[in-house]
C-alpha positions, -999 to 999 in steps of 0.1 A, spaced: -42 936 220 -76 934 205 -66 911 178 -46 888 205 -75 886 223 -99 880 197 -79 852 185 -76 840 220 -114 841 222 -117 821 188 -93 794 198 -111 789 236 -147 781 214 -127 758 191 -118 741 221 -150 745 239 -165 729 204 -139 701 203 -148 687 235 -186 693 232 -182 672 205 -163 643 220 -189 646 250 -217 642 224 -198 616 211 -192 598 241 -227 601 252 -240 583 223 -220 552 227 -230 554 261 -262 552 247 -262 531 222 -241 503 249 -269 509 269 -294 503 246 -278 473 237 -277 463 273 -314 471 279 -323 450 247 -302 418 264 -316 426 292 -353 426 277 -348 396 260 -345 370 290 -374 390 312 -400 362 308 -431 364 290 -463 363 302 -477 328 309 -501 317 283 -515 280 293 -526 261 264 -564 254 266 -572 222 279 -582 198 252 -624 187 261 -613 154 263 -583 128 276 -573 126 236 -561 150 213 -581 176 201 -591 187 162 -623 168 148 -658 153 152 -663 119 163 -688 93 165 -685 90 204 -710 59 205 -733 41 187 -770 20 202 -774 -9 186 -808 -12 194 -828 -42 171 -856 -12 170 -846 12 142 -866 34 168 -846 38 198 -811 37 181 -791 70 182 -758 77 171 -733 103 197 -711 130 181 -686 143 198 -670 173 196 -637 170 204 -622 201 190 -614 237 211 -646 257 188 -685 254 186 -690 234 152 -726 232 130 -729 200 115 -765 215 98 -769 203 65 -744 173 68 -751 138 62 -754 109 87 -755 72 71 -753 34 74 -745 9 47 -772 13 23 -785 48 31 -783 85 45 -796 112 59 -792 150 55 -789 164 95 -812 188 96 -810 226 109 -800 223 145 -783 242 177 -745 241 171 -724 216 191 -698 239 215 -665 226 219 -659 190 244 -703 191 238 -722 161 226 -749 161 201 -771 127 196 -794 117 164 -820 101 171 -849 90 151 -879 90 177 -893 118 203 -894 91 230 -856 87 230 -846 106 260 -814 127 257 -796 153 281 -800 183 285 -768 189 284 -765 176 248 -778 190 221 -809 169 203 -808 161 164 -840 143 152 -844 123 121 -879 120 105 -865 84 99 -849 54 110 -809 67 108 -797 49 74 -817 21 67 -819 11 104 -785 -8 120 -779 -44 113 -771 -57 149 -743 -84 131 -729 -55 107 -729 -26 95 -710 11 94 -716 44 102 -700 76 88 -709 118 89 -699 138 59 -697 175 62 -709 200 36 -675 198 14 -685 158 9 -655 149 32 -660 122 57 -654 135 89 -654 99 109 -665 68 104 -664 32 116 -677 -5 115 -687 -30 136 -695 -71 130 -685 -90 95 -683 -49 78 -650 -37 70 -656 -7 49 -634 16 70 -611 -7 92 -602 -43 95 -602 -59 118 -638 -48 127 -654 -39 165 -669 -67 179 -707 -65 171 -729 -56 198 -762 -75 208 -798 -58 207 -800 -33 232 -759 -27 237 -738 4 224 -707 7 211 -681 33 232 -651 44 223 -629 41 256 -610 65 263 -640 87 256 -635 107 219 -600 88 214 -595 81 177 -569 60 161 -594 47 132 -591 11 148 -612 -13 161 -593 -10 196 -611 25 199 -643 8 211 -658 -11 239 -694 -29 242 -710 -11 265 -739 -27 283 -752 7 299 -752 30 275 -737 65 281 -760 89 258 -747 129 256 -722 124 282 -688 108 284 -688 72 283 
């Protein structure tokens, strides 16, 4: 009666094993169906809304620009805008500004923040914004502008020229070339900071716009 009993006993926690197993087992396809469901599940919850920073300006961002040019007939009231039409601050220290026959190294100066202006100028009694950051030249920019022609371009520090453009009978960097402007006129791009490396990129502009948007 012992032995029966025993065996009896031996069977039951075969059983009792069997089906612990099959409810292990059945638990983790439960689980792992359910994990799959949570993973589907997961993968449609939207994500968090990230706008994309506005560019500074109406045209797409990623460089420098000339943003306008006066024209003056005194090489010591002309100034030549930059525009900063990338999403970071840029330093354009030790980089070069020049005309047709000459340039100049851009001195140490405050760093232009993203959608910001900067403005070289060659005289204290050229007035620019606060709002703008000031570059002075000890000189005339270049060799002075040619109101009937001439170029402009700025070169950073790798010797790459970052923009440039012409204006009158010059064609160095696109043909056909802007319109030239008479003493005392600028030359705007228009849209403001648009670039296509055309002539159609700039406007004559008859009240200058210096260190904001034209």
């Amino acid at each position: 009666m012992g032995k029966r009993t025993y065996v009896l006993a031996l069977i039951f926690v075969l059983e009792l094993g069997f089906l612990s197993f099959k409810s292990t087992y059945a638990l983790f396809s439960d689980n792992a169906t359910s994990s799959g469901n949570i993973f589907s599940a997961a993968s449609i919850f939207p994500s968090p809304s990230v706008s994309p920073s506005s560019s500074p300006s109406s045209s797409p961002s990623g460089s420098l620009v000339i943003n306008e040019v006066f024209v003056a007939g005194n090489s010591d009231d002309e100034w030549v805008e930059i525009f900063n039409n990338t999403l970071s601050t840029v330093d354009i220290s030790g980089w070069s500004i020049a005309d047709n026959s000459s340039s100049d190294l851009i001195p140490s100066s405050s760093p232009i923040p993203a959608g910001g202006y900067a403005v070289i100028v060659s005289d204290d009694d050229v007035a620019v914004p606060l709002s703008a950051i000031r570059i002075q030249l000890d000189n005339p920019i270049g060799n002075g502008f040619s109101v009937g022609n001439d170029n402009i371009s700025l070169t950073n520090l790798s010797a790459m020229v970052v923009d440039s453009m012409n204006w009158g009978s010059d064609t160095t960097f696109f043909s056909p070339s802007i319109a030239a402007p008479a003493n005392d006129q600028s030359l705007a791009r228009n849209p403001n900071g648009v670039d296509t490396n055309t002539a159609s990129d700039w406007t004559i502009d008859t009240t200058p716009t210096i260190g904001v948007s034209n």
